[in-house]
C-alpha positions in Angstrom: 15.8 -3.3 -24.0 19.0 -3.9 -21.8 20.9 -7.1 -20.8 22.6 -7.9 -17.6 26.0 -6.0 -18.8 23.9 -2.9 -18.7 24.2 0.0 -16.0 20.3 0.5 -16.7 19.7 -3.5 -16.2 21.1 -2.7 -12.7 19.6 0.1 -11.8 16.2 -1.6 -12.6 16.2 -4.6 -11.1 17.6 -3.1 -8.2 14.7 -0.8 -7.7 12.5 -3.2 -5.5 13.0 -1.9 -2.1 13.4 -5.2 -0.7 17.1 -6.6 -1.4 15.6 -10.8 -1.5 13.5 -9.2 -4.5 16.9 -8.2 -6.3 16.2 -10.6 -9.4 18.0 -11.5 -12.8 15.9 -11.4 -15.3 16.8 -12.3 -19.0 16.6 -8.6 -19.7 14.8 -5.4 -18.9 12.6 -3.3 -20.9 12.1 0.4 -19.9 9.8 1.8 -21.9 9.3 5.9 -23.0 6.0 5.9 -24.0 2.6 4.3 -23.7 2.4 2.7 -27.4 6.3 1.8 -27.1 4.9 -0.7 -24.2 1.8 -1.7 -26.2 4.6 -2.5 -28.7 6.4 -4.5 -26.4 3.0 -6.6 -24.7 1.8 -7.4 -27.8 4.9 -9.1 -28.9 5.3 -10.9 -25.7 2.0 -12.2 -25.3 2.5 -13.2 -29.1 5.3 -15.2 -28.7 4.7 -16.3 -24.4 7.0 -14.3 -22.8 6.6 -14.0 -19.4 7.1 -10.4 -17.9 6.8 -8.5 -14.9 5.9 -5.1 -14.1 7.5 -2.8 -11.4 6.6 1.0 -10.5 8.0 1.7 -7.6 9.2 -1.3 -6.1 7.2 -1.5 -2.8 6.7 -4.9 -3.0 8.8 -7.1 -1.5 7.9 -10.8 -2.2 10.3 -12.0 -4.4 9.1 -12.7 -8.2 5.7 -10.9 -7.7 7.0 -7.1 -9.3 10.4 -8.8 -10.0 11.4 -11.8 -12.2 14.4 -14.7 -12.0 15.6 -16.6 -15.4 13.8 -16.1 -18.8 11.5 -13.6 -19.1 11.3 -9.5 -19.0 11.0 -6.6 -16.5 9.0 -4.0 -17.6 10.4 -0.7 -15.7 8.0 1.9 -15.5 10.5 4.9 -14.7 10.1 6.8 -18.2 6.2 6.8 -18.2 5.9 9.9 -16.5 4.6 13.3 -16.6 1.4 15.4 -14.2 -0.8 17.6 -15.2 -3.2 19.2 -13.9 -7.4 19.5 -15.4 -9.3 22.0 -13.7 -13.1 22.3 -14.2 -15.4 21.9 -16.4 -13.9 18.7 -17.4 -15.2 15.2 -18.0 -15.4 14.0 -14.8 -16.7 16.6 -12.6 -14.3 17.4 -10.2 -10.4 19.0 -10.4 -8.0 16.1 -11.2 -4.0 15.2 -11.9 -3.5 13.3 -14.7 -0.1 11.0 -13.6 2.0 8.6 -15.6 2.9 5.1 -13.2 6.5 6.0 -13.2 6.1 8.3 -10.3 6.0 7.9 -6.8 4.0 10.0 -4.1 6.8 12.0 -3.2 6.7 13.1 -7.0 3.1 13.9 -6.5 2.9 15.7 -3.0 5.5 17.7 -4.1 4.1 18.6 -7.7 0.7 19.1 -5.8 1.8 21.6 -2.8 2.9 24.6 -4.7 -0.9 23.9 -5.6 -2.3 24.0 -2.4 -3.5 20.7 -3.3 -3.0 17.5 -1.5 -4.1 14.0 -3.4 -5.6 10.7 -1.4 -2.6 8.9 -2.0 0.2 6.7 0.0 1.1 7.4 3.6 4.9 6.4 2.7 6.6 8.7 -0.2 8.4 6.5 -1.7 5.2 4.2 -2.6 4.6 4.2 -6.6 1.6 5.0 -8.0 0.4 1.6 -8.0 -0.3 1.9 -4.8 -4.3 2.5 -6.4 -4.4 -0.7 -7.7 -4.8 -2.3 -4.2 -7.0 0.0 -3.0 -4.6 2.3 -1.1 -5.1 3.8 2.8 -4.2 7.5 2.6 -4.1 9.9 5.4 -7.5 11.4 3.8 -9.1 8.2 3.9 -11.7 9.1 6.3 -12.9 12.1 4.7 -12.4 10.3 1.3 -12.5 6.9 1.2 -9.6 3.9 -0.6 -7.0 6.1 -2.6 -8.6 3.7 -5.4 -11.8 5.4 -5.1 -10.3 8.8 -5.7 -9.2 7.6 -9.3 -11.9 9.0 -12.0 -10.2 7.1 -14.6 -7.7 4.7 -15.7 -6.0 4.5 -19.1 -5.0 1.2 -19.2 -3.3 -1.0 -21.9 -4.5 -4.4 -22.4 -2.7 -7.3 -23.6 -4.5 -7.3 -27.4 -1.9 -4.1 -27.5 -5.1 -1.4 -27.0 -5.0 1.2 -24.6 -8.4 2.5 -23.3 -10.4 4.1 -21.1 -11.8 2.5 -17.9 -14.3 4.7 -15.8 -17.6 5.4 -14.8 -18.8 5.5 -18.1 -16.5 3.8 -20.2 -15.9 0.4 -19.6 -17.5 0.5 -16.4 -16.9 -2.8 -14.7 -13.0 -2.9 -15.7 -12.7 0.7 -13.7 -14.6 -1.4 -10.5 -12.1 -4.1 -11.2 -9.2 -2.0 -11.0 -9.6 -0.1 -7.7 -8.6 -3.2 -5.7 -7.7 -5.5 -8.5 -4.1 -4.9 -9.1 -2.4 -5.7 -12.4 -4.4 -8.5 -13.4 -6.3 -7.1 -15.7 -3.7 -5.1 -18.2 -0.8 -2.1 -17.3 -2.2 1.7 -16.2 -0.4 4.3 -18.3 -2.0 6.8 -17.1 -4.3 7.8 -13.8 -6.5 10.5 -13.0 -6.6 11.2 -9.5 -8.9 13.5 -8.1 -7.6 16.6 -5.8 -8.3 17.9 -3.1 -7.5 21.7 -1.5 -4.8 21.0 1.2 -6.1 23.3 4.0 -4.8 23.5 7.3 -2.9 20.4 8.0 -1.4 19.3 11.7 0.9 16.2 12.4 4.1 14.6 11.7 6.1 11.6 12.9 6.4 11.0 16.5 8.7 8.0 18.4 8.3 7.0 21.8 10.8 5.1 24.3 9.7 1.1 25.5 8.6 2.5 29.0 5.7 4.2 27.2 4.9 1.2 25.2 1.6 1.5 27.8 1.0 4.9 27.1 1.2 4.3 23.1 -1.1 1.3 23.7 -4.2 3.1 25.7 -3.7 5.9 23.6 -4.5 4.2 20.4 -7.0 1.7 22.1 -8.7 5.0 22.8 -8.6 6.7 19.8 -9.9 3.6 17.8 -13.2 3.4 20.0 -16.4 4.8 19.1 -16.0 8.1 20.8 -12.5 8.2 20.4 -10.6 10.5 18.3 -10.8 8.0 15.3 -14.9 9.0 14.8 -13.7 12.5 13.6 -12.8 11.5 9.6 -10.4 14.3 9.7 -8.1 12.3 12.0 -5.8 9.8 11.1 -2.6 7.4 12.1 -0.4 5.0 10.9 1.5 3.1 14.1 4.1 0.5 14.6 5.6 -1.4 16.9 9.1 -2.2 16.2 12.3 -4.5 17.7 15.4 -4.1 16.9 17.9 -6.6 16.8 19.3 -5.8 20.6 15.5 -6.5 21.7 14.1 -2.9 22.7 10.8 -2.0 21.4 9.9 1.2 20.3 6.4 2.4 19.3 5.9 4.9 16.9 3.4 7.0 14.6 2.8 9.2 12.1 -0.5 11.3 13.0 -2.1 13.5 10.3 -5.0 15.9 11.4 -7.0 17.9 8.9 -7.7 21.1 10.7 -7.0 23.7 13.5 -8.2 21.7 16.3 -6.2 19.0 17.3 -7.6 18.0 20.0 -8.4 14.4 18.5 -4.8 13.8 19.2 -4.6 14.8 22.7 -3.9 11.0 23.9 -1.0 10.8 21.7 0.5 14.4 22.2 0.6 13.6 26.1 3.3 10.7 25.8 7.0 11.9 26.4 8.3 11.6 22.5 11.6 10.0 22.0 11.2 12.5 18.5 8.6 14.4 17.3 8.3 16.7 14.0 4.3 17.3 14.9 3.6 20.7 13.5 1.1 23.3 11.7 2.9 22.3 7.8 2.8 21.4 4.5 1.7 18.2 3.5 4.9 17.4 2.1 6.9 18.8 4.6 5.0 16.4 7.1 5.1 13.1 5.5 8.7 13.3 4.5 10.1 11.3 7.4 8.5 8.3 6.2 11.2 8.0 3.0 13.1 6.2 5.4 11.0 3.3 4.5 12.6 2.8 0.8 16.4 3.0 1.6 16.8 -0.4 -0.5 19.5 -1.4 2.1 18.0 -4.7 3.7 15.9 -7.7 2.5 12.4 -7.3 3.8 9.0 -8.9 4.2 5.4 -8.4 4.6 2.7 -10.2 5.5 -1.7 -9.0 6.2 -4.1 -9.6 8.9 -7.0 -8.1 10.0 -8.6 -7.7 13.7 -11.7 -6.4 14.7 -11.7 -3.0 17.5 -11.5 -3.7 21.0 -10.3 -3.1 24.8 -7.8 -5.6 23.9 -6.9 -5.2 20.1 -3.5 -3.4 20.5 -2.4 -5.9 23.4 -3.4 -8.4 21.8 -0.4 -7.1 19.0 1.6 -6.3 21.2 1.8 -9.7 23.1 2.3 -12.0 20.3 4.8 -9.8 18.6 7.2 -9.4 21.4 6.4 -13.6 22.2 7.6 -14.9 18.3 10.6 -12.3 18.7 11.6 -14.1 21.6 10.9 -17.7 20.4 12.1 -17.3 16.9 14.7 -14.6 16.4 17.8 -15.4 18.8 21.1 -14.8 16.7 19.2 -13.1 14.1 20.4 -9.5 12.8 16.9 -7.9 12.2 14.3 -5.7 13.4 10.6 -6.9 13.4 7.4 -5.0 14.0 3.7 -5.0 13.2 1.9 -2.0 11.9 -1.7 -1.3 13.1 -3.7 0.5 10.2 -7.8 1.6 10.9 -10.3 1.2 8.9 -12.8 3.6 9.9 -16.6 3.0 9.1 -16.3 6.7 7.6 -13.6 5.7 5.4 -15.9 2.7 4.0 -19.1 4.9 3.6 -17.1 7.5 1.8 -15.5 4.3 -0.4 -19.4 3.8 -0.7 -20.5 6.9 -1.7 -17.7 7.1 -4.5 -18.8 4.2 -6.3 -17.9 1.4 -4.5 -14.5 -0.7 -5.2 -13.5 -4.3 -5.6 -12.8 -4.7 -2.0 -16.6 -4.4 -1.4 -16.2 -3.6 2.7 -19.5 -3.4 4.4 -19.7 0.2 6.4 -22.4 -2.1 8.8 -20.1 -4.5 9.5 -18.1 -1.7 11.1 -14.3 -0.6 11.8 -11.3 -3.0 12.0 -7.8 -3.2 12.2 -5.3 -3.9 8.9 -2.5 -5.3 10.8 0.9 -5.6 9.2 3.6 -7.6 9.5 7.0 -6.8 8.8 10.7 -7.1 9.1 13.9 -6.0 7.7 17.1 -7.9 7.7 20.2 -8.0 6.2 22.3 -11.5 5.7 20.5 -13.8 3.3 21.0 -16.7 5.3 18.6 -15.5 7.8 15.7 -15.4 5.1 14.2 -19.3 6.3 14.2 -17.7 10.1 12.7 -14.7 9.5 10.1 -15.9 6.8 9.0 -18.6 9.6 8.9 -16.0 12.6 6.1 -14.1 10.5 4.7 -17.7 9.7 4.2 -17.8 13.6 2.9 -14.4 14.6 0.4 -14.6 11.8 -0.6 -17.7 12.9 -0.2 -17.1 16.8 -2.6 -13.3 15.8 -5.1 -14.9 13.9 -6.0 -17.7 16.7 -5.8 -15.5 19.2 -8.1 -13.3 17.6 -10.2 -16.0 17.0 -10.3 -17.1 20.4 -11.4 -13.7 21.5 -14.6 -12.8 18.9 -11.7 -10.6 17.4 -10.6 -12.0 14.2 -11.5 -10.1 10.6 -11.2 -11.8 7.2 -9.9 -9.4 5.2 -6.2 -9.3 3.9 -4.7 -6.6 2.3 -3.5 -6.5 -0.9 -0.3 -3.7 -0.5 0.4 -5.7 2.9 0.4 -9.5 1.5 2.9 -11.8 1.8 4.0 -15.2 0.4 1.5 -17.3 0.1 -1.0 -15.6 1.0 -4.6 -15.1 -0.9 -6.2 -11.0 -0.6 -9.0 -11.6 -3.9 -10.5 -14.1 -1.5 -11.4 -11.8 1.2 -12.6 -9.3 -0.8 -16.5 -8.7 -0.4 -16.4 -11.8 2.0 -16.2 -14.2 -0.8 -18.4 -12.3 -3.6 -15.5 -10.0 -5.7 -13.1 -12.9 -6.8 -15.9 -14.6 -9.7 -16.6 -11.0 -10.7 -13.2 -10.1 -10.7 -12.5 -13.3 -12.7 -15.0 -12.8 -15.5 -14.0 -9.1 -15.9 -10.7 -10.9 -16.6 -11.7 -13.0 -18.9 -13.6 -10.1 -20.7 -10.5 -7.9 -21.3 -8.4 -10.6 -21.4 -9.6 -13.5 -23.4 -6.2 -15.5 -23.7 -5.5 -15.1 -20.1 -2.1 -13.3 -20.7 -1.8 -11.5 -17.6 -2.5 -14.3 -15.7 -0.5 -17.2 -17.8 2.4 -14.9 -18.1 2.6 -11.8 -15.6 4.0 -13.3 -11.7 2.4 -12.3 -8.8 
C-alpha cells in the first residue's frame, strides 16, 4: 500500500492515459498476486471502502478507473505473467493464459515469435480489460467480440473467492463478463484463445484534407454490401481528426488477412500523406497506434452508433467539422470521430461462439460504432470541450434519426460521461440478466455500492 509521498503512488495514479483522470486517492494498492488482492477486497468490502480498479488506463472519464478523496486504487501492474496451453486442454482449442496487468503490446509481442496473433485491441497500449467490454479486434470478422475469444475467466469475487467462469463452470457469470465490465468481481487471470498469424497485409495510412472525398467514398464503399467490408478478412479502424489550426486530416489503420488485397483497392488509390502498408508482422503493423497512450493531454470519449448508408460517413463528417466551428474558437485541442464497423460476419461469428452480453442480432445487420473524441491540454478548457461533444452527439444522433439512420447501441470502451451502454445491450433485454447475475455473485452489492464507474 502507498500514500501520496510515494514514487509508486505517482506512478499509479498517473497511469490513466487521460491527464483530467490524474486523481488523488487516499492511497494506492498494487497488488503481486491474486490472493494478496482477495486479501485486500475482502477487507475493504468488510469495512466499506470504496476502490477503484485500473489495468491499463484507457479510460478516460474521470473517477470511473481512477478515484478522488477517500478510498483505494487498486493497480493491476504486478498481476502479470503469459503462458501459453497447447492441445488437448480443457477447452478445446490453443490458448494464452494472461494476468490483467498487461497490455496488448505485451501480448502481440509475446505472441509473434509464436506465429500467433490473439483477437485483441486495435490500439497497443489498451489493457487487457479491453475483454470486458466486448472488444473490436482487427480479427473480428473472422472471429467475432475479442470477449468471445476468452474460454475462461478467473475472476475474484468480493466474498474474497477466486473462481472459474466458463462454459461449464459458472456459466452465466462467463456470459456476463464478455460485455459486462467489472461489475461483477476483478479478472486475475484470462484465457484467450489463439489464433495462427498467417499472412498479414496493412498498416497505418494518413491522408491530406483535399482527399477528405476520396477517404469518404472509399470507406462508404467498402462498408456496403459488396464492398470490401463483406470479405471477414478485411478490416479498418478510421478517423477524422482537427487540429487546433482547423485542418482535417483523415486517417486509417487497415488490416487484411491474406495475400490478396484487393479488398483495399479504394483506400490504397488515395495519395497518402504517410503510409507503413506492408506484407508484416502483426506487431510490426499495429505499432503506430502507441501514439494513442502518450499520457500528455486530458482527453474524452463519448459512443454512438449509425446504421450503413450512401450517406453515413457524410453524415460524420458534416456535423463534426459544424460543432468544431460553433464550439471550439480559442480552444487548444484536436477533435475527431472514429468510425468503427460492425460487420454482420463479426456478429454471427460472436454468435457462433456462444453469444455475449451485448446480444447484437446478425438480422438486424451491420452498423457503425462511432466515436467521439478529443484531446486537449489546459484544464480550463475542460467545460468547452466536454460541451462541444455534448453537441455533436446530440447534432449525430438527430440527424441520424432524421434520416432512418440512427442505431441504439453504445459502446462500452467508447462511453463517455453520462452516458448509459448496459441499456443498449440486447435492445433492452441484457441489463435484468446482467443485474441478477450480479446479485448472484454478489449478494451485498459491493462492486456496485463501492467500485465507481
Amino acid at each position: 500500500v502507498y500514500g501520496p509521498s510515494s514514487d509508486v503512488y505517482e506512478t499509479e495514479t498517473k497511469a490513466m492515459w487521460s491527464q483530467a483522470a490524474w486523481l488523488n486517492p487516499s492511497a494506492v494498492f498494487v497488488p503481486s498476486s491474486p490472493q494478496q488482492l482477495a486479501d485486500a477486497v475482502a477487507l475493504m468490502a468488510q469495512s466499506n471502502v470504496s476502490f477503484s480498479v485500473r489495468s491499463g488506463g484507457h479510460m478516460p472519464v474521470p473517477g470511473h478507473a481512477s478515484l478522488h478523496g477517500k478510498g483505494v486504487l487498486i493497480g493491476t501492474t504486478r498481476l502479470t505473467g503469459m503462458r501459453l496451453v497447447s492441445l488437448p486442454n480443457d477447452f478445446d482449442a490453443p490458448y494464452l493464459a494472461v494476468g490483467p496487468g498487461h497490455n496488448w503490446k505485451d501480448i502481440y509481442d509475446f505472441l509473434g515469435p509464436h506465429d500467433l496473433i490473439a483477437v485483441g485491441g486495435r490500439v497497443v497500449g489498451v489493457g487487457s480489460s479491453l475483454l470486458l467490454g466486448g472488444g473490436i479486434s482487427f480479427f473480428s470478422g473472422m472471429y467475432g467480440f475479442a470477449a468471445n475469444n476468452v474460454v475462461n475467466f478467473e475472476i475474484l469475487l468480493a466474498s474474497g473467492e477466486i473462481i472459474s467462469a466458463n462454459r461449464r463452470s459458472h456459466p452465466d457469470l462467463f456470459w456476463a463478463l464478455k460485455g459486462g465490465s467489472n461489475n461483477f468481481g476483478i479478472v486475475v487471470r484470462y484465457d484467450i484463445k489463439v489464433y495462427p498469424e498467417g499472412n498479414l497485409w496493412g498498416g497505418a495510412v494518413a491522408w491530406e484534407a483535399e482527399h477528405t472525398r476520396d477517404f469518404l467514398e472509399a470507406q462508404t464503399e467498402f462498408m456496403s454490401s459488396e464492398g470490401g467490408s463483406s470479405d471477414p478478412r478485411a478490416a479498418i479502424m478510421s478517423n477524422m481528426e482537427i487540429d487546433a489550426a482547423g485542418t482535417l486530416t483523415s486517417g486509417a489503420m487497415l488490416v487484411f488477412s491474406g495475400h490478396d488485397t484487393s479488398a483495399m483497392d479504394g483506400f490504397k488509390n488515395i495519395p497518402a500523406k504517410f503510409s507503413s502498408l506492408a506484407h508484416q508482422k502483426f506487431n510490426a503493423l499495429i505499432a503506430p497506434t502507441g501514439m494513442y497512450s502518450a499520457r500528455d493531454k486530458r482527453t474524452l470519449f463519448m459512443s454512438t452508433s449509425i446504421q450503413i448508408g450512401n450517406r453515413t460517413m457524410g453524415l460524420v463528417h458534416d456535423e463534426l467539422v459544424a460543432t468544431s466551428k460553433a464550439h471550439l474558437k480559442g480552444v487548444q485541442c484536436s477533435v475527431g470521430t472514429g468510425v468503427q464497423l460492425i460487420t454482420r460476419a463479426l456478429l454471427e461469428a460472436s454468435k457462433a461462439s456462444g453469444g455475449d452480453a451485448l446480444d447484437l442480432d446478425p438480422n438486424r445487420g451491420a452498423f457503425c460504432v462511432v466515436l467521439i473524441y478529443a484531446y486537449w491540454e489546459r484544464p480550463e478548457d475542460d467545460a468547452k470541450v466536454n460541451n462541444w461533444a455534448r453537441q455533436l452527439l446530440e447534432a449525430v444522433e438527430k440527424r441520424s434519426q432524421a434520416e432512418g439512420l440512427h442505431h441504439p447501441f453504445k459502446y462500452l470502451n467508447d462511453a463517455g460521461t453520462g452516458q448509459s451502454p448496459f441499456e443498449t445491450y440486447g435492445y433492452g433485454r441484457s441489463l435484468p440478466r446482467l443485474r441478477e447475475i450480479s446479485r448472484k455473485y454478489d449478494p451485498h452489492q459491493v462492486f456496485q455500492r463501492l467500485v465507481p464507474g
